[in-house]
C-alpha positions in Angstrom: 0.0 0.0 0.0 2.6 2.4 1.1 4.7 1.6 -2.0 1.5 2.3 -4.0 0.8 5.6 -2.6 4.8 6.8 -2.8 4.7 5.7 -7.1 1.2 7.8 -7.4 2.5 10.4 -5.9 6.2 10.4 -7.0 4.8 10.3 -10.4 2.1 13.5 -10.0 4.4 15.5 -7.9 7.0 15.3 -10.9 4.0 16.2 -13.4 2.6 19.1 -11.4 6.4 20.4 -11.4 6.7 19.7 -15.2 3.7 21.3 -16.6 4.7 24.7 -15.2 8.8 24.4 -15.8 8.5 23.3 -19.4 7.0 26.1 -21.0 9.0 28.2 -18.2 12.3 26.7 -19.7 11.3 26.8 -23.3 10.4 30.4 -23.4 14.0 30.7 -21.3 16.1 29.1 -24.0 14.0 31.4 -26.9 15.2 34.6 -25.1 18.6 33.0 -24.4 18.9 32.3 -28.4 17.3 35.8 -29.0 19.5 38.2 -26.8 22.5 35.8 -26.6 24.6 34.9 -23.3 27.8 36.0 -22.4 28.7 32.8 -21.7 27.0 30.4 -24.2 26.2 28.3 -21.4 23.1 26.6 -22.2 22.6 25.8 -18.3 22.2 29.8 -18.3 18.4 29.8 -19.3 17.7 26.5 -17.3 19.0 28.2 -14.5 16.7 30.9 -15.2 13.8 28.8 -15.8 14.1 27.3 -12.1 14.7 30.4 -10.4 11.1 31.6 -12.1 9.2 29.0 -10.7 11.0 29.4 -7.6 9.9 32.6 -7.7 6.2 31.7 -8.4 6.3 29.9 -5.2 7.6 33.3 -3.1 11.3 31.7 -2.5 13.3 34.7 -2.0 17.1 35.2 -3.7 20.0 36.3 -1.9 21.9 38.2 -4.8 25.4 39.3 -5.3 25.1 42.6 -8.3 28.2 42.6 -10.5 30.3 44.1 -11.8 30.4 45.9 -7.5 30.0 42.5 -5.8 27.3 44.4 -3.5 25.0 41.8 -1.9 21.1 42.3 -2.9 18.1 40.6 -2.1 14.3 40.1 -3.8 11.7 38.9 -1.9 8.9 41.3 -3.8 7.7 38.6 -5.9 4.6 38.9 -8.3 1.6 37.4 -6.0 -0.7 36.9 -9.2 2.3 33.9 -10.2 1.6 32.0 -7.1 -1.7 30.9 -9.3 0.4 28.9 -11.2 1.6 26.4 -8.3 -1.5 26.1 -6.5 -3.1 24.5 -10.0 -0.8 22.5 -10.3 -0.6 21.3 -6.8 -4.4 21.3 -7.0 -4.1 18.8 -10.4 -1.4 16.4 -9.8 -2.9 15.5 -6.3 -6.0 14.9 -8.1 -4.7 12.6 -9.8 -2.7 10.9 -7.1 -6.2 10.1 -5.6 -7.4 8.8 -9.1 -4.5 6.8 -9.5 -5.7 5.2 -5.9 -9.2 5.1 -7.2 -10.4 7.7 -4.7 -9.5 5.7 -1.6 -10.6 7.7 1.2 -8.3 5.7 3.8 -5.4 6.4 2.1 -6.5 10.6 1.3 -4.1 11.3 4.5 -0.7 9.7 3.1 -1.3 10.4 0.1 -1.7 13.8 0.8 1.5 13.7 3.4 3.7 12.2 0.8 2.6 14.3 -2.3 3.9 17.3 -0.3 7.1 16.1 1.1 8.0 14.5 -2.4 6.7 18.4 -4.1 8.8 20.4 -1.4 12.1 18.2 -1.3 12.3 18.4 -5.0 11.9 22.2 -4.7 14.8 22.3 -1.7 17.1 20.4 -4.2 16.3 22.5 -7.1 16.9 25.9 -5.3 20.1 24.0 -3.4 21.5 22.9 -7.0 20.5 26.2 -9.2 22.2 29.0 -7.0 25.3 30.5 -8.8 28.0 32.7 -7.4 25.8 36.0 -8.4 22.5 34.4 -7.9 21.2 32.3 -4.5 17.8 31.0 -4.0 17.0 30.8 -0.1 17.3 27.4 -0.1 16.7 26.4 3.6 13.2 28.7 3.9 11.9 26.4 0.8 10.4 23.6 3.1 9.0 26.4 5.4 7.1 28.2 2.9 6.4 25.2 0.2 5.8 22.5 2.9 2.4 24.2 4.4 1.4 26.2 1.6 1.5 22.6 -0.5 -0.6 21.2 2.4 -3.2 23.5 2.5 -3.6 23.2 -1.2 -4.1 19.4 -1.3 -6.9 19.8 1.8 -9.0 21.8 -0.9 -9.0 18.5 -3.2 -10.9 15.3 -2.5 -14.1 15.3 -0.5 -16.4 18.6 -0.7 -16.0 20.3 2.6 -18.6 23.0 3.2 -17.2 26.2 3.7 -17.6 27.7 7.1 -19.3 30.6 7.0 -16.8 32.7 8.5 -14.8 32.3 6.1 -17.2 32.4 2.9 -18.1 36.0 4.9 -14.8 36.5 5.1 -13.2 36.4 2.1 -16.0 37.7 0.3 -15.6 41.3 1.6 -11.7 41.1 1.4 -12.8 40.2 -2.3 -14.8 42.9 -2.2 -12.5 45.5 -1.0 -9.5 44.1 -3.8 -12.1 44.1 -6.6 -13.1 48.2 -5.7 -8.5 48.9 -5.3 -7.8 47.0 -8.6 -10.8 49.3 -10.6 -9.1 52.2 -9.0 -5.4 51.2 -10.4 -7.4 50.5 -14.0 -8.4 53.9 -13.5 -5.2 55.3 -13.0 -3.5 53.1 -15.1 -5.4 55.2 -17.9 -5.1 57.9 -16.8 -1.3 57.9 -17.0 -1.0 56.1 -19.9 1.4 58.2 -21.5 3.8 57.8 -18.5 3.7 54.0 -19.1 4.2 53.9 -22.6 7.2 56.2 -21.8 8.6 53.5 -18.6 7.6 50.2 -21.6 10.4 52.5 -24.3 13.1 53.5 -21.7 13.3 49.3 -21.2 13.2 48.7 -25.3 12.2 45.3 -24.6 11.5 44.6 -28.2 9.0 41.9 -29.6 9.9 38.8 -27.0 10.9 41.1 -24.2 8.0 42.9 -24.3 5.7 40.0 -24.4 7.7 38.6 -21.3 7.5 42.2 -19.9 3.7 42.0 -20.0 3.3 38.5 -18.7 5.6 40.1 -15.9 3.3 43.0 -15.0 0.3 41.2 -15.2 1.5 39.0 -12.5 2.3 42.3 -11.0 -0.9 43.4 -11.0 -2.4 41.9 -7.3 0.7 43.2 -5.7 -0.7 46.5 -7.1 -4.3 46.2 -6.3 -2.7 45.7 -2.7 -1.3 48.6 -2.6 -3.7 50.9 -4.0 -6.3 49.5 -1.3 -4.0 50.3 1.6 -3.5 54.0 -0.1 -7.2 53.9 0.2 -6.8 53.0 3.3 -4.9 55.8 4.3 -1.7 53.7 5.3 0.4 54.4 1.9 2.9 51.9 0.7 6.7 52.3 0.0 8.4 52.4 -3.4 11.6 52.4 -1.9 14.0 52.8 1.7 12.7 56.0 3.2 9.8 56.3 0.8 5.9 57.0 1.5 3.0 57.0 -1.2 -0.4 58.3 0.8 -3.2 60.6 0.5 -1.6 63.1 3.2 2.3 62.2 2.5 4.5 62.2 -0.7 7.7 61.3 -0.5 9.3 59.4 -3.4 12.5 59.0 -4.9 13.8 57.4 -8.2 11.3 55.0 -9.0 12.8 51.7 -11.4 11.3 51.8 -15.1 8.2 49.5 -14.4 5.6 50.2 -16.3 3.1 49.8 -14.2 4.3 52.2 -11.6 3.3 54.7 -14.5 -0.1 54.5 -12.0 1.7 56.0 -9.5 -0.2 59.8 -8.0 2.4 62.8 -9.0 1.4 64.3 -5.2 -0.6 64.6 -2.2 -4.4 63.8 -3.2 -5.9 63.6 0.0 -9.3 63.5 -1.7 -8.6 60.1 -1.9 -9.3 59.3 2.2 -12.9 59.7 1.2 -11.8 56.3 0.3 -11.7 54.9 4.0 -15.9 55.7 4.6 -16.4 53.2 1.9 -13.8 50.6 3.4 -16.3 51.7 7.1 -19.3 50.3 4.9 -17.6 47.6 4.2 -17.5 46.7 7.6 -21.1 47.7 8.3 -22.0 45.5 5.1 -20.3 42.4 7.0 -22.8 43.0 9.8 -25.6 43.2 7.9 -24.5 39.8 6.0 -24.2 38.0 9.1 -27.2 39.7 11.0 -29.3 37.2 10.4 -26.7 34.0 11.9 -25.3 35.6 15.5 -22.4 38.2 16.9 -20.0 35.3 16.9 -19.6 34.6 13.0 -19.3 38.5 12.5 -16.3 38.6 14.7 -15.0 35.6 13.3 -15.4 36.9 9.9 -13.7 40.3 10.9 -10.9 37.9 12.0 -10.6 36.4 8.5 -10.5 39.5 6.7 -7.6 40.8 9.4 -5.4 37.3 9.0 -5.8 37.5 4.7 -4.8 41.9 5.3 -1.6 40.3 7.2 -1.3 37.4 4.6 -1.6 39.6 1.3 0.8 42.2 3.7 3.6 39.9 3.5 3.2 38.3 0.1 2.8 41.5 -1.7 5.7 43.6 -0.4 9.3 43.0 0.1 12.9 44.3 -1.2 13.6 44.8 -4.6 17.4 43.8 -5.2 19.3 47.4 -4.2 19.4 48.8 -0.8 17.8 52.1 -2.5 14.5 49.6 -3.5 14.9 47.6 -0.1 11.7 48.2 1.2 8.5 48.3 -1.9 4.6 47.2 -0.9 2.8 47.9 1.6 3.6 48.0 5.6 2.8 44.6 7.3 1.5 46.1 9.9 0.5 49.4 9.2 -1.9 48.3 6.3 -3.4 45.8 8.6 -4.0 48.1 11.3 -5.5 50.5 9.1 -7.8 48.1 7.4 -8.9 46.3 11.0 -9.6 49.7 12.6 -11.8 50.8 9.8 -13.7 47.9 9.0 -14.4 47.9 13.1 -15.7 51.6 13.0 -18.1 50.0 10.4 -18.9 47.2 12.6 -19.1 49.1 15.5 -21.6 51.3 14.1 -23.9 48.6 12.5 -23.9 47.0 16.0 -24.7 49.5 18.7 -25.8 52.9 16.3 -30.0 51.0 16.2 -29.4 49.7 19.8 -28.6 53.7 20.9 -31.8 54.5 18.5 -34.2 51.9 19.8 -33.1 53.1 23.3 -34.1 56.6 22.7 -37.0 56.0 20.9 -38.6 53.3 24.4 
């Protein structure tokens, strides 16, 4: 049985890594051909190709920049990427259990050996890809693959019902991502000109740029993150010392992304109007869970607060350079903001028609 289990999964684990890596790599060796290598190592673009899908998975690279030798790091990885993983995951263990013709007795190894299998092979090809210039943090793989690969399998299998606290939950953080990401559409308009002008400085030409877009679109949820928590009121950081807010501008040299064309030229503190729809928001969860009891509305406000510090961490980070060492939101300022809103909105749902019945008897 246990030999059964460890081929089925062996086997999926290895397919689920394929069927992202191989069009990874083959689009890798196409721009290696295209732009040519220094080198004319052909391990070059493999290299490459492992340290994207690392990447998908949010492994962060310790970096050494030539010709200086200065030590770098990137950790602000593209959130929308992680996509990629988790459907693959979600497929090859889907098969695993079809393999084993759905046995439900043997869902729990199945599911324990699929994701030591997934995140040793990922430890060994983040151990064996790192270069002098280039190191993938090999030893935080396991820490941030392991449980991440775990709570991907649970999702496959039997239908669990939802709890409502977190169906509540994750619909008004859906909610409040959906209204930041029209907002950065908006803006991304509006300063169209500025983008165009950031896509020429790169001259990525006709592969670059269709690898530049496929970059900014993964780009795009880190974005919609941080144009809620400007909403918010809390700002984010486009580099060390930096502050983007309603009621503070301070920005340096921004890198030529072209999706930081978005980016407000000032102070715009007509944007906190912002933060009474985020207090609605909050008075919108009580009125969804009005009908069930206090408890799920707390519990729910406690969802949205643990995806704020979730999304916090995955969507911010350092970009290479000391100078771009802090860019994304504030892990704990964003939060904060978010939690004490959304509770003025829940506060006032709550106790505003208990003060008015009160009066009224």
């Amino acid at each position: 049985m246990f030999t059964r289990v460890l081929v089925a999964s062996l086997t999926q684990v290895v397919r689920s890594i394929a069927i992202i890596l191989l069009p990874i790599s083959f689009l890798a060796l196409i721009a290696w051909a295209t732009t040519g290598s220094a080198t004319g190592n052909t391990g070059d673009p493999m290299r490459a190709a492992l340290w994207i899908w690392l990447g998908a998975h949010h492994i962060p690279f310790s970096l050494v920049l030539s010709p200086s030798g200065i030590a770098g790091f990137l950790s602000y990885l593209p959130l929308g990427a992680v996509l990629l993983p988790i459907l693959a995951v979600r497929s090859g263990f889907k098969r695993t259990m079809q393999r084993l013709d759905g046995d439900a007795s043997l869902l729990v190894l199945a599911r324990t050996l699929f994701s030591l299998i997934y995140s040793l092979i990922a430890t060994l090809l983040g151990y064996f890809s790192a270069t002098e210039s280039i190191h993938p943090v090999w030893y935080l793989v396991p820490l941030i693959i392991l449980p991440a690969t775990v709570i991907t399998t649970l999702s496959v299998g039997r239908k669990v019902p939802i709890m409502p606290v977190i169906f509540f939950g994750s619909r008004i953080m859906a909610l409040l991502l959906g209204f930041s990401s029209i907002v950065f559409g908006i803006s991304l308009l509006l300063n169209i000109s500025t983008v165009k002008n950031l896509t020429q400085v790169l001259q990525p030409g006709i592969l670059g740029g269709f690898l530049l877009l496929l970059i900014n679109i993964a780009y795009i949820p880190n974005c919609a993150v941080a144009t809620l928590s400007y909403l918010s009121g809390a700002g984010f950081a486009v580099g060390a010392g930096t502050l983007v807010s309603p009621i503070s501008y301070n920005l340096g040299k921004i890198p030529a992304i072209p999706l930081l064309g978005a980016l407000p030229t000032g102070k715009f503190t007509l944007a906190l109007f912002a933060i009474v729809l985020i207090i609605l928001t909050g008075a919108l969860l009580t009125h969804w869970t009005f009908s069930l009891n206090t408890r799920v509305m707390w519990q729910s406000f406690f969802v949205v607060i643990v995806i704020t510090l979730l999304l916090s961490a995955l969507s911010s980070g350092s970009l290479v350079t000391d100078a771009m060492g802090a860019v994304g939101v504030s892990i704990w300022q964003f939060p904060l903001a978010i939690t004490l809103e959304l509770g003025i909105g829940i506060a006032l749902a709550t106790y505003l028609p208990r003060i008015r019945i009160g009066r009224s008897s």
